[in-house]
N, C-alpha and C positions, 0 to 999 in steps of 0.2 A: 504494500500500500504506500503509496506516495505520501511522504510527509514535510513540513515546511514549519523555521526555527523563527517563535514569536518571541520579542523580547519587551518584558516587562520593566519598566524603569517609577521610579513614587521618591517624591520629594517629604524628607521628613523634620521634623525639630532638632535640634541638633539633639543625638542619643549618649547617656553614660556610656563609658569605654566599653564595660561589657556587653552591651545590649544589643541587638541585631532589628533588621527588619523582615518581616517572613511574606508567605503571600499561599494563599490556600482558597482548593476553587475546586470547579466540578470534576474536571479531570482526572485521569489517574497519576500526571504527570506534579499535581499541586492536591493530589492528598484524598481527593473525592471528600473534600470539605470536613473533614479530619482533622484540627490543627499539629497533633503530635506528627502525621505525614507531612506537615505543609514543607514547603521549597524555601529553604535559606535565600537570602539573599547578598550582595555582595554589593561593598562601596563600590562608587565610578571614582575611580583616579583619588586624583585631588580634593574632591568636590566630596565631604564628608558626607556631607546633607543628604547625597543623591545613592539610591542604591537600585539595584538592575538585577533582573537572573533571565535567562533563555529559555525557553522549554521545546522540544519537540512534538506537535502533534500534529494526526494526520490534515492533509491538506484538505479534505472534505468535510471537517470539523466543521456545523454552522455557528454553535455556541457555545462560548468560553466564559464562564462566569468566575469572579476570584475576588477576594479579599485580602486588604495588607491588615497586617497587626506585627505590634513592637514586643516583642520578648526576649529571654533571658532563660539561662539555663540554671539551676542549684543542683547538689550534691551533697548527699545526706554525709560520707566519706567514713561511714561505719564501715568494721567490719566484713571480710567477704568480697564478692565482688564488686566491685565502683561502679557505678551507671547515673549521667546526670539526668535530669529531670526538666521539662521544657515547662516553661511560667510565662504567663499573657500578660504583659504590662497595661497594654493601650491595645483597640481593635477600633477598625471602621463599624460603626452599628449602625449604618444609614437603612431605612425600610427594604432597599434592594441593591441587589450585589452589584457590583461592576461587570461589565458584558464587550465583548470582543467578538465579532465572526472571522475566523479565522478564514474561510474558505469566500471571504467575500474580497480579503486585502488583497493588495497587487502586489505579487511576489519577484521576487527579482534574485537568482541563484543560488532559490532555495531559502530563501527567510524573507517573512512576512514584510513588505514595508509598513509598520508602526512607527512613528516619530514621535508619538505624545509622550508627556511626562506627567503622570500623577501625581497629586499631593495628598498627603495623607489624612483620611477624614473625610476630603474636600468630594461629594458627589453630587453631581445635579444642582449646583450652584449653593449648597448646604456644607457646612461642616460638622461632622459629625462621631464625636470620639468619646468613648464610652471605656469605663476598669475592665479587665479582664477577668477571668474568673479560675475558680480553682478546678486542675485538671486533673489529677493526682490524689489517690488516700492517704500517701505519706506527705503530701503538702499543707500546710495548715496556713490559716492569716491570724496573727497575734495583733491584740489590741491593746494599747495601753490608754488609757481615759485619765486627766489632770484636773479636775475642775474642783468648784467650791474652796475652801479653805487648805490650801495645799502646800502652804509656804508655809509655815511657822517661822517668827521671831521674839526673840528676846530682848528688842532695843525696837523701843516705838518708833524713834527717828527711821531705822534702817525697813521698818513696815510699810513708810510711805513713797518709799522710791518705786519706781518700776521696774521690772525684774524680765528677763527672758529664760524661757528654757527650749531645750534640745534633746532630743533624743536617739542615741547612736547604735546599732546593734553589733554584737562581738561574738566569735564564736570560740566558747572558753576553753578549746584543745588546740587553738594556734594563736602563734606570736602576733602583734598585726606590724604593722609595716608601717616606719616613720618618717619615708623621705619617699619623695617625686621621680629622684632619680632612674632614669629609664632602665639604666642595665638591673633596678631590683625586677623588674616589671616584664621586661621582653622575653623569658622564658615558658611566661604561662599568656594563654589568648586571653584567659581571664582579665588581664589587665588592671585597671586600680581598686578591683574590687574588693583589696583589704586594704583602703585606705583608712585610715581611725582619726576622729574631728579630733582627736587630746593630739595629734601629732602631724596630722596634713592639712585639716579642711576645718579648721578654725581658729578662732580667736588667742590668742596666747599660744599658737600652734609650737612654740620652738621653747617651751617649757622645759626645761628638763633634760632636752634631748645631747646627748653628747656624739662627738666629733668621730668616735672612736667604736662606735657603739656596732656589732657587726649585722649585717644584713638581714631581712629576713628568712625564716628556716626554707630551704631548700624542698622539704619534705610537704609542702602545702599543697591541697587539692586545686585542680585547673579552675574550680569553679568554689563556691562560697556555699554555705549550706542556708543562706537568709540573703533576702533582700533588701536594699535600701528603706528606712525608714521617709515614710510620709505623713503628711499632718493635715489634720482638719480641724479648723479653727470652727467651730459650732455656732458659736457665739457671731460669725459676721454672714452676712447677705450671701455670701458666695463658698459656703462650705466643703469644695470639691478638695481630694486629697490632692497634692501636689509636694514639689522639693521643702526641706527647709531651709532656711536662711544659716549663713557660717557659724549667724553667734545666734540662732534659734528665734523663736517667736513671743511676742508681747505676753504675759498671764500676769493677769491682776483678782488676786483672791476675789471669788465671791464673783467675778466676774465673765471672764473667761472660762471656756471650754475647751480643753485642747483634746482629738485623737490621735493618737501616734499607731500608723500601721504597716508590720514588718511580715514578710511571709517568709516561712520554714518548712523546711523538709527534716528538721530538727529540732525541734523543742528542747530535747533535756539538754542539748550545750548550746541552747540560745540566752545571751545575757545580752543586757541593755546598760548603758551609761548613761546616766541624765544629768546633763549640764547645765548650770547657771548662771548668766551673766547678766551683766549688768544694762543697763538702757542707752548710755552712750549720748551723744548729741555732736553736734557739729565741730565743736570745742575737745570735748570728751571721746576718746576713742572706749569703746563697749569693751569691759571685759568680762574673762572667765572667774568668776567668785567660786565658784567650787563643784565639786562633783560627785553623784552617787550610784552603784552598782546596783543591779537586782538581775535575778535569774530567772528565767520566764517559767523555769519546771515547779519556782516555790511562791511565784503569785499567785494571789487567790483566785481561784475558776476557771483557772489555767487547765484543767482536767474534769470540768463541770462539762 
């Protein structure tokens, strides 16, 4: 059977290092709308933003239906044999999928001519992007809830400032990694996904850190067994989860609502760091006041 190479190409947000863009659709070539079959996809060049994959199919093909979505792989890294796990960050949820007739293009030495570029979300003059959902039994989504009177102090003055907090997840069987530097990084595709805000990606970031101090362990899994934490502030008009900020979010007792949401394919060596800094101003650069551990196996309801 004659067949003819259609190439997909979708403009994205700029993605965390780890993350990819997928695309999954009727076909058998994109999963027969499967996400865990879907098609990887691959950056263009330079162009971060932009990612592409090819597929094969027959040249009589009249419709091709497909959807992009953003995901990310974890790794439990127990025991046994190692297998990561595919996690849906962001999907297009528009009413109806994207559609292609393959067998209508004009081909030209064997591959379709398609020149479009998709953006992701973006159909029928709509944007539309929607969480992903949980794929997997051994995947879980942890929540951690801040609200009501959550701050305790001892010095009235230090009650009436405004405070930020942050919430970091750590996995407590590896070292995490203190510096940017590429050559700790180029070994695993994983990339900066053992980054830790106490030592790359916040405020008072070079606390501590010594000159001397040697690399991260060699022995880490290609992939992370939790995902970045995200935040939904409850309390404002627009409650969608999203990144946090370096030195974290606004909470004013009694006032604020914060969710902080991490997902695992690991629970008992998932721990969390909560940071707290200070409010900062133009004048005032924000800082780290202090910091506290908890372990997500000995929160309460954590196994409710």
């Amino acid at each position: 059977m004659a067949s003819v190479e259609v190439v997909l190409s979708v403009r994205t947000p700029l993605l965390r290092p780890w993350e990819r863009a997928f695309v999954v659709g009727s076909s058998d070539e994109l999963g027969k709308w499967v996400p865990k079959e879907a098609k990887i996809m691959e950056r263009s060049g330079t162009d971060r933003n932009l990612w592409k994959c090819s597929l094969i199919v027959p040249s009589t093909l009249s419709l091709l239906q497909y959807r992009y979505f953003i995901g990310y792989y974890l790794e439990a890294a127990t025991q046994g044999p190692s297998h990561s796990t595919l996690s849906i960050h962001r999907w297009e949820c528009s009413a109806h999928p994207r559609s292609i007739h393959p067998n209508l293009l004009a081909h030209k030495n064997g591959k379709a001519a398609r020149e479009a570029e998709d953006t992701f979300g973006a159909i029928d003059g709509r944007t539309v992007i929607n969480d992903g959902w949980l794929m997997h039994d051994e995947e879980a989504a942890f929540f951690i809830r801040i609200h009501g009177k959550a701050l305790k102090f001892f010095n009235k003055k230090e009650e009436s400032l405004q405070y930020r907090l942050k919430v970091v997840p750590f996995d407590v069987r590896f070292r995490e990694a203190y510096s940017y530097e590429e050559r700790y990084y180029s070994r695993k595709a994983g990339g900066l996904w053992r980054e830790s805000s106490v030592y790359g990606d916040s405020v008072g970031a070079l606390d501590g850190v010594r000159n001397d101090d040697p690399p991260p362990s060699s022995d880490l899994p290609e992939y992370p067994s939790f995902s970045s934490t995200e935040l939904s502030v409850l309390t404002r008009e627009d409650p969608l989860f999203g990144e946090q900020y370096a030195n974290g979010s606004i909470f004013r007792n009694s006032i604020d609502y914060l969710v902080f949401r991490t997902r695992t394919v690991n629970v008992e060596n998932l721990g969390f760091r909560i940071e707290l800094f200070s409010e900062g101003s133009e004048q005032v650069k924000s800082e780290r006041l202090g910091i506290a551990y908890a372990l997500a196996s000995t929160l309460h309801d954590t196994w409710d």
